[in-house]
C-alpha positions in Angstrom: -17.6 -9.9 10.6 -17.3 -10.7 14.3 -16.9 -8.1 17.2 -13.3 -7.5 18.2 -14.3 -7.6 21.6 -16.7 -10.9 22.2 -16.3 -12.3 18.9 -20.2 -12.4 18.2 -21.5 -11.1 14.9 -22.0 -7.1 14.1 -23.9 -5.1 11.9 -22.8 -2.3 9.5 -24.4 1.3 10.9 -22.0 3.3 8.4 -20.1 3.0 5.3 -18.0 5.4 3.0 -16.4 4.5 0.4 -12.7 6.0 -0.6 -12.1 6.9 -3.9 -9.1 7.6 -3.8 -7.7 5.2 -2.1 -10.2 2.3 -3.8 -10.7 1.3 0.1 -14.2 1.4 1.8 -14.6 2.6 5.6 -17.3 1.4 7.6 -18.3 1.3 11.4 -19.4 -1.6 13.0 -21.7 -2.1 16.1 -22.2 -5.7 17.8 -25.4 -7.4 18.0 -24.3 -8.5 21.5 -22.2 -6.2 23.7 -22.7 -3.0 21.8 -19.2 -2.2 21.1 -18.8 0.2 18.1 -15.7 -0.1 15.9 -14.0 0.8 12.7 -13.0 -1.3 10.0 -11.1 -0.7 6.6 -11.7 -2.9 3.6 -9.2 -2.9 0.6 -8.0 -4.9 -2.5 -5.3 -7.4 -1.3 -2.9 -7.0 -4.1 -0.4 -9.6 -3.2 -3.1 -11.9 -4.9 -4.0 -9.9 -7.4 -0.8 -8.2 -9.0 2.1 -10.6 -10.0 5.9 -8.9 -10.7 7.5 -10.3 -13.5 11.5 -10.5 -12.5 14.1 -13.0 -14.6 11.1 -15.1 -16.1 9.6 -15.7 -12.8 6.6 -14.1 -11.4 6.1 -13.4 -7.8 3.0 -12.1 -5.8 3.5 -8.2 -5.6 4.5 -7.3 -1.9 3.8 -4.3 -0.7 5.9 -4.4 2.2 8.9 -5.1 0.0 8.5 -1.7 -2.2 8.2 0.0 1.4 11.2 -0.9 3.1 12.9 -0.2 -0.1 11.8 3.3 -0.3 12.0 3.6 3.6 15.9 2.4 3.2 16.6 5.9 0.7 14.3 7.7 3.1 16.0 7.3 6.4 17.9 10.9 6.4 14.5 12.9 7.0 12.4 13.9 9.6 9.9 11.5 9.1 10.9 8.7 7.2 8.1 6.2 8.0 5.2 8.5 7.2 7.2 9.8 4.2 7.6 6.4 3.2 4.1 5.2 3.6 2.6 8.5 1.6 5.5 7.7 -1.6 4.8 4.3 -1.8 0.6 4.7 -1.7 1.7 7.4 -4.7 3.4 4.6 -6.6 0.7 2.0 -5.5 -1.8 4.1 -6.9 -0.1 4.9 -10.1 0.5 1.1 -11.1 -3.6 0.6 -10.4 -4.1 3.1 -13.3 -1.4 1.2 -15.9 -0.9 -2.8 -15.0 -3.2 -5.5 -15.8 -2.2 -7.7 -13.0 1.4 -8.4 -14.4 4.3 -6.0 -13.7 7.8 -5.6 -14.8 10.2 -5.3 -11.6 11.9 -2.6 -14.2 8.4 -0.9 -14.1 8.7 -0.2 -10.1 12.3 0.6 -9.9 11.7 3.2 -12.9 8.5 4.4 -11.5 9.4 4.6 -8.0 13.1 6.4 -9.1 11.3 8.7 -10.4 8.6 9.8 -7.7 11.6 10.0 -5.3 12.9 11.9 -8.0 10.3 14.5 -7.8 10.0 14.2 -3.8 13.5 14.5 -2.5 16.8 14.1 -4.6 18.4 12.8 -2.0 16.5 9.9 -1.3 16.4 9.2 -5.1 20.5 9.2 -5.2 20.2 6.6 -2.5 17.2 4.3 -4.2 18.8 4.6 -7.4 22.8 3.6 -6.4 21.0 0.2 -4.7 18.6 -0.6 -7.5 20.8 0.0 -10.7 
């Protein structure tokens, strides 16, 4: 990887990987002007999960499923970190049950129900657009 800075090349002087989150954290220091920064590696799922919808398969999108749940979300306090921590839940919870193909049906169902569980209002909202 190049420096964000000067663009020369940097070396790795820590790494963690998340479990969790199947993401690996590492710092970065460049071999030129010494700058020190962070970088965050992760699966990019938009080529590597395909949603079934109709008989046509599309690249998953992330974004999608979070402005979706964002939309039912929009009543609370904080909507956009709300949003982001339900639709990592649902993320992480199609890693442990799809082989790289997924219903639509799958992530309306699954996603009706975490909001379910989270906030019943949100849910009413999610569920009286995707039904």
């Amino acid at each position: 990887m190049v420096c964000a800075y000067c663009f020369n090349p940097t070396s790795v002087i820590n790494s963690r990987l998340n479990k969790k989150s199947n993401q690996i954290w590492r710092r970065r220091r460049c071999l030129t002007c010494n700058a020190v920064f962070t970088t965050s590696e992760e699966i990019n799922l938009s080529q590597t999960w395909m949603v079934r919808k109709n008989k046509t398969d599309i690249p998953f999108n992330r974004d999608k499923l979070f402005l979706s749940i964002y939309e039912s979300m929009k009543h609370r306090k904080e909507p956009i970190d709300d949003a982001h921590q339900i639709t990592h839940t649902i993320i992480t919870k199609l890693k442990s049950t799809n082989n790289g193909l997924i219903n639509s049906q799958t992530i309306a169902t699954l996603t009706a129900v975490t909001l379910n569980r989270f906030d019943k209002t949100a849910y009413v909202y999610y569920h009286a657009f995707h039904d």
